[in-house]
N, C-alpha and C positions, 0 to 999 in steps of 0.2 A: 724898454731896454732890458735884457737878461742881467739878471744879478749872477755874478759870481760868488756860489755861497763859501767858499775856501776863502777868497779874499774877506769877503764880510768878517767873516768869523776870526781870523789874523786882525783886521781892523779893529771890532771891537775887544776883543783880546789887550792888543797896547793900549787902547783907552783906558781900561781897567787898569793897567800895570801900570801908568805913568799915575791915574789920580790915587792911586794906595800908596804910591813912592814920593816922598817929600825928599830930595838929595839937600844935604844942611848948607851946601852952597852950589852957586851958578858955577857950572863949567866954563872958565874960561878957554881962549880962544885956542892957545898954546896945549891945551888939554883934549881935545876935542879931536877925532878918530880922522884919520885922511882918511879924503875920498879916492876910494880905490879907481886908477883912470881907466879910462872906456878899454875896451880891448880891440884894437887894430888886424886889420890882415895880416902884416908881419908878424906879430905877438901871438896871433893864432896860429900861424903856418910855422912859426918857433918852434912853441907850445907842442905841438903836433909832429915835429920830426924828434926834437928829444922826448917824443914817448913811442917812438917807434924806436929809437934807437934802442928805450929799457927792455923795449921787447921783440927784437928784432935775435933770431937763431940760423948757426952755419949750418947747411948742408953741404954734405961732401961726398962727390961720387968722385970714384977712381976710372969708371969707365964700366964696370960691372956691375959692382956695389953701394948704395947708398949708405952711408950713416952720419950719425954727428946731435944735436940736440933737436932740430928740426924736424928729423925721418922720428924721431922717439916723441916728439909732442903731435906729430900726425898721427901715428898710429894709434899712440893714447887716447889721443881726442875722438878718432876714427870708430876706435873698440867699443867706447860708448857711446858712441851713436848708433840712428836707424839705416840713415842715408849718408854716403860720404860724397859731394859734391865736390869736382875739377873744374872748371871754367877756365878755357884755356884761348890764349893763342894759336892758334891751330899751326902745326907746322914745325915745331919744336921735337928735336929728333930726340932729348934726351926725358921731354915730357911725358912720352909713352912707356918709356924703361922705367921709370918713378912710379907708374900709376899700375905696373905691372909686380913691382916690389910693393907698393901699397895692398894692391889685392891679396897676392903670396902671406904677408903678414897679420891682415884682418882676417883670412877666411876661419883661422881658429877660432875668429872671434863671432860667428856665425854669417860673414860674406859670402853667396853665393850666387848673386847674379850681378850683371854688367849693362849698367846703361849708355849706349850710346847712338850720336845723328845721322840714324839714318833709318829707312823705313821697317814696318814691324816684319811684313812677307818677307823682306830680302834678311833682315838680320835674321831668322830662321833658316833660310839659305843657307846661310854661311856658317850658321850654328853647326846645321848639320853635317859641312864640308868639313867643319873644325872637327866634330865628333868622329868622322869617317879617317879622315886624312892629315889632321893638325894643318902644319902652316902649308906644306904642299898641296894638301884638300884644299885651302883656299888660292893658291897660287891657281889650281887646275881652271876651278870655279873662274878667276878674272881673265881668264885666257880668253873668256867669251868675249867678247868687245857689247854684248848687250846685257853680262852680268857684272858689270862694274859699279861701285857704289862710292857716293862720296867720301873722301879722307883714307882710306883703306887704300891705297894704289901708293902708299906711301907703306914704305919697307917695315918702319918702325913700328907703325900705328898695325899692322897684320899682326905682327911678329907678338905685341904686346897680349893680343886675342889669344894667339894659337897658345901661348904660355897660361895666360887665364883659363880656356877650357881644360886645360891636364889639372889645373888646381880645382874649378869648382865641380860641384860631384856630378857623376855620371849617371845617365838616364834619362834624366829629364832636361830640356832647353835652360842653357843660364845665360843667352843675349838677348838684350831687348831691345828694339828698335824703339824709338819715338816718333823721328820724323816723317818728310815726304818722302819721293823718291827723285832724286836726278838723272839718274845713269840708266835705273835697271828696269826701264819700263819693257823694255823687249824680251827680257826675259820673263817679269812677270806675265806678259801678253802668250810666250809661250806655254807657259805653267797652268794657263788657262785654258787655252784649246785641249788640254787635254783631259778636262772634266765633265765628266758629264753634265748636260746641260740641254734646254728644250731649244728644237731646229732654228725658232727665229731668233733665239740669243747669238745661235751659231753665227748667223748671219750679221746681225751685227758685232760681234766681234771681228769677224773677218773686215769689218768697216773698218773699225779702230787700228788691226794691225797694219792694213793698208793705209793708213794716215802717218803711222810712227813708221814706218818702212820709208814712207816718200818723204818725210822731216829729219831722218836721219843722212837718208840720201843726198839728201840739199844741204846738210852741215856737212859733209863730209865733200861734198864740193865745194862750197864759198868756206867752210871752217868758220862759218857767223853762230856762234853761241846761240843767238836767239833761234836759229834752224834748232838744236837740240827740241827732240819732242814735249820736252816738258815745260819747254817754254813758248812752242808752239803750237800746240794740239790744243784744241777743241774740248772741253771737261763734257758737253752735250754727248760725246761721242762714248763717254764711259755713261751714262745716264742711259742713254739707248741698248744699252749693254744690260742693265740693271735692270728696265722697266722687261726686258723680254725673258730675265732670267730672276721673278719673284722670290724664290725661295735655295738663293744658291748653297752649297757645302760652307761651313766657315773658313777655310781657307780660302776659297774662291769670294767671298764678300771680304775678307780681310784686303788683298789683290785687286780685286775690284774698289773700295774705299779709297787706298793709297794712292791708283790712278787717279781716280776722280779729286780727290781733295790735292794733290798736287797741281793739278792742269788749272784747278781755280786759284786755285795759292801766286801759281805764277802770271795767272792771267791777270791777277789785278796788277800785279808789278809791273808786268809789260805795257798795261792801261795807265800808267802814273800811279796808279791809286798804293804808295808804298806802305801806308798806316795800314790799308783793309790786309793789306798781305799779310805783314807781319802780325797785325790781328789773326789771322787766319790759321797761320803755322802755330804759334804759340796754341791756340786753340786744338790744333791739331797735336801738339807734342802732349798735352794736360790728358786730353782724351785716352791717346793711347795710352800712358803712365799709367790711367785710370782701368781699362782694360788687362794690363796685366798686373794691376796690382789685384785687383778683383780674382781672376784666374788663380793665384795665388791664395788668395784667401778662401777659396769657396774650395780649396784642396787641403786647406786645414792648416796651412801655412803664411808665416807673416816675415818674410824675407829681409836681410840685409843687403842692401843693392850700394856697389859705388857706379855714380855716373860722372861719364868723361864726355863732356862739349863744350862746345863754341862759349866762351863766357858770358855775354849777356842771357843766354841760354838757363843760364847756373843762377843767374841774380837775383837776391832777395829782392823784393819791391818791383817796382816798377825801372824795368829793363831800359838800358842805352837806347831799343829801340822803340818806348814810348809805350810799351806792351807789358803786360805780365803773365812770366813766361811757367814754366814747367818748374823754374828755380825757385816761384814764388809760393809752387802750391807742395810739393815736396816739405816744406820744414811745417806747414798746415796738418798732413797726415800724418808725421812722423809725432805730433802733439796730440794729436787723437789717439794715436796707436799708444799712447804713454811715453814717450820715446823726443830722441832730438837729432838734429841733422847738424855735419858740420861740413864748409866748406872754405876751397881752398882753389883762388884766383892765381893762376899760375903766364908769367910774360918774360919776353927775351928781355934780354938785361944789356948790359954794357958789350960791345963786340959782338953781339950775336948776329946769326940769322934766324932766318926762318923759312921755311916752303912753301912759297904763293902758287894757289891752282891758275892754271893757264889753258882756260877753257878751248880757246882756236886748235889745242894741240893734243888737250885732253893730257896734261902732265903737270909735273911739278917742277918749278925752278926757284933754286935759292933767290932771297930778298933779304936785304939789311932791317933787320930787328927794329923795334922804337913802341910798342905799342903803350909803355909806362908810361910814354908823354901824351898818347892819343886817348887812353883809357882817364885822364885827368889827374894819374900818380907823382907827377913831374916833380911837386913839393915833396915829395918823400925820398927822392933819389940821392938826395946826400947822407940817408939811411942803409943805402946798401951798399954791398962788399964788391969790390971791383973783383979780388981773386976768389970767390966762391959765391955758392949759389944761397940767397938769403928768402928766411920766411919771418915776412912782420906781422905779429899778431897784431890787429886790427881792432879788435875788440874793445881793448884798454884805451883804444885814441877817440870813442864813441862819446865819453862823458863830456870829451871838451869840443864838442859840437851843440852846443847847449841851442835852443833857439835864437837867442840876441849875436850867438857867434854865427852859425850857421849864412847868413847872408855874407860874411865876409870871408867866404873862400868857395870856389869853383862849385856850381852844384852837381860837376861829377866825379870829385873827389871826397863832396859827402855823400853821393850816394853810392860810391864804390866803398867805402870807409862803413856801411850802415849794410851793405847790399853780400858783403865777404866776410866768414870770418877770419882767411889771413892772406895774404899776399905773398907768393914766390915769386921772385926776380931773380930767371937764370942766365948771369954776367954770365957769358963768353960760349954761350949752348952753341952750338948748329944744328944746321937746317934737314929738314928727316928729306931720305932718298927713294926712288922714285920703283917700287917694287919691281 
């Protein structure tokens, strides 16, 4: 059996203090220290809303402007940091106005790039349509029905980009992509025909485009989701792509990776295999992180990046979905680099909505808000402000998760409690509209 040499060492320790200590008399009973009682679920989930409530701060937008004590301890918090992490709700029309006043106010602070869910080729797309043409460069760009990208078809979520390029500096790219791709595989597939490239690569690409042409074809007649190419297509068919074109441009293997690792990503999903997928993406988001943080640095530069995604996305530890994601390894580099990350779980609140994607139609429709109860926050709700928008620092509520407490409340309200450093709940937001 392992000794535990800290206990030994406490042990023998009171030995010694109780035989040097003769007390001149017996402690009677009356004397004698109550034992303090075990601590309950409700005494812990007590415990834990009145220390949100000590640190719990109003945000208040008027419809333009943010202020109040919370926009001033984000930004605080944000300035010295490396990485400012969102973890969001998706769907929140007033969460992109905030993260757009977040950027505006850090970039003095040396902010100048933008991470967000979606792939590395296309968020260069759009970079460049931001660069050329701000938000109608990008309006031009989704007019194509095969350059469309996740989340961005929502008004807010453009508008928040096109506002972020005029801030960060000009000349060089400041979006990054992480993810796969969902939307913009035909467009990437065009982007590619037109590189050079050896005859039999030619040839199979002309495969692959004629695969996503007939899966597109077929969703756009039945509108089954699963027809979308990306959830249909064949990953062998970007492989054959690859094997006949060895040594491609790097933009063209950039394009060509995103394919391929999307088409397996989803293939396992569609196969049941849900753990290998989200293994997969998570995998895939970490990489690319890791490719543009590199590119960055071998340019002599060590960037301030805020990223905005899907919240398990964003989580310290081991993510809602079982995986550890890009959220995990971010606060890792930011401690190598000497540096810290701070992050900020952001869910509709009391009245809200939000904009659920609606794949049969390829849009967005409002949905009634709730995710405080489905994310495991439910205990903390008598912490927030019905008329305005609340940020519970989190951090301070970590001590009284001690291990003997820890079994006695939801394990994903401690790992949301361990996984964030604060929590916004925006009582009465709505739902972002449909660009």
């Amino acid at each position: 059996m392992k000794i535990d040499r800290r206990r030994a060492l406490a042990a023998a320790s009171l030995a010694a203090l109780v035989g040097a200590v003769r007390p001149a008399a017996a402690q009677t009973a009356s004397q004698a220290p109550a034992t303090p009682s075990a601590p309950t679920t409700e005494s812990v989930l007590k415990a834990l809303v009145e220390r949100a409530m000590q640190n719990r701060h109003r945000l208040t937008f008027d419809g333009r402007t943010f202020n109040g004590p919370a926009f001033d301890l984000l930004v605080r918090e944000g300035a010295a940091a490396r990485f400012f992490l969102i973890g969001e709700d998706h769907g929140i029309a007033e969460n992109p106005k905030l993260a757009a006043a977040l950027f505006e106010a850090l970039a003095p602070h040396g902010y100048d790039k933008v991470g967000v869910e979606i792939s590395p080729p296309m968020a260069r797309l759009m970079d460049e349509a931001l660069a050329a043409g701000g938000l109608e460069g990008l309006k031009t760009m989704f007019r194509d029905p095969g350059s469309q990208v996740a989340f961005f078809g929502m008004a807010e979520e453009s508008a928040w980009l096109a506002r972020a390029r005029q801030i960060a500096p000009r000349g060089r790219p400041f979006l990054w992509g992480l993810d796969y791709e969902i939307g913009g595989d035909r467009r990437l597939i065009a982007e590619l025909r037109t590189r050079k490239k050896p005859a039999a690569a030619q040839a199979a690409l002309e495969a692959l485009d004629q695969a996503s042409t007939a899966s597109w074809a077929k969703y756009a007649q039945t509108r089954n989701p699963l027809n979308i190419f990306a959830f249909a297509g064949d990953p062998a068919l970007v492989r054959a792509v690859r094997a006949a074109w060895p040594s491609p441009d790097a933009r063209s293997d950039d394009m060509l990776e995103t394919l391929e690792r999307t088409l397996a990503i989803n293939a396992a999903w569609t196969a049941g295999k849900g753990y290998d997928s989200n293994r997969l993406r998570s995998e895939t988001m970490k990489a690319n992180f890791l490719r543009h943080w590199r590119t960055e640095k071998a340019a002599g530069r060590t960037p301030k990046v805020l990223f905005k995604m899907g919240g398990y996305h964003m989580m310290r530890g081991r993510s809602g979905a079982n995986v550890y994601d890009v959220g995990n390894l971010l606060p890792e580099v930011a401690t190598i680099e000497g540096g810290t990350t701070f992050s900020m779980l952001v869910v509709a609140g009391i009245g809200s909505q939000t904009a659920g994607f609606d794949p049969s139609a390829w849009t967005y429709r409002p949905n009634a808000g709730g995710a405080l109860e489905s994310l495991g926050f439910a205990p903390l709700a008598e912490a927030v402000w019905r008329d305005a928008y609340t940020l519970i620092d989190l951090r301070p509520l970590r001590p009284l998760l001690s291990p003997s407490r820890l079994k006695l409340v939801t394990p994903e309200l401690a790992s949301m409690i361990h996984g964030f450093d604060t929590l916004l709940v925006m009582s009465g937001s709505t739902a972002s509209a449909n660009l």
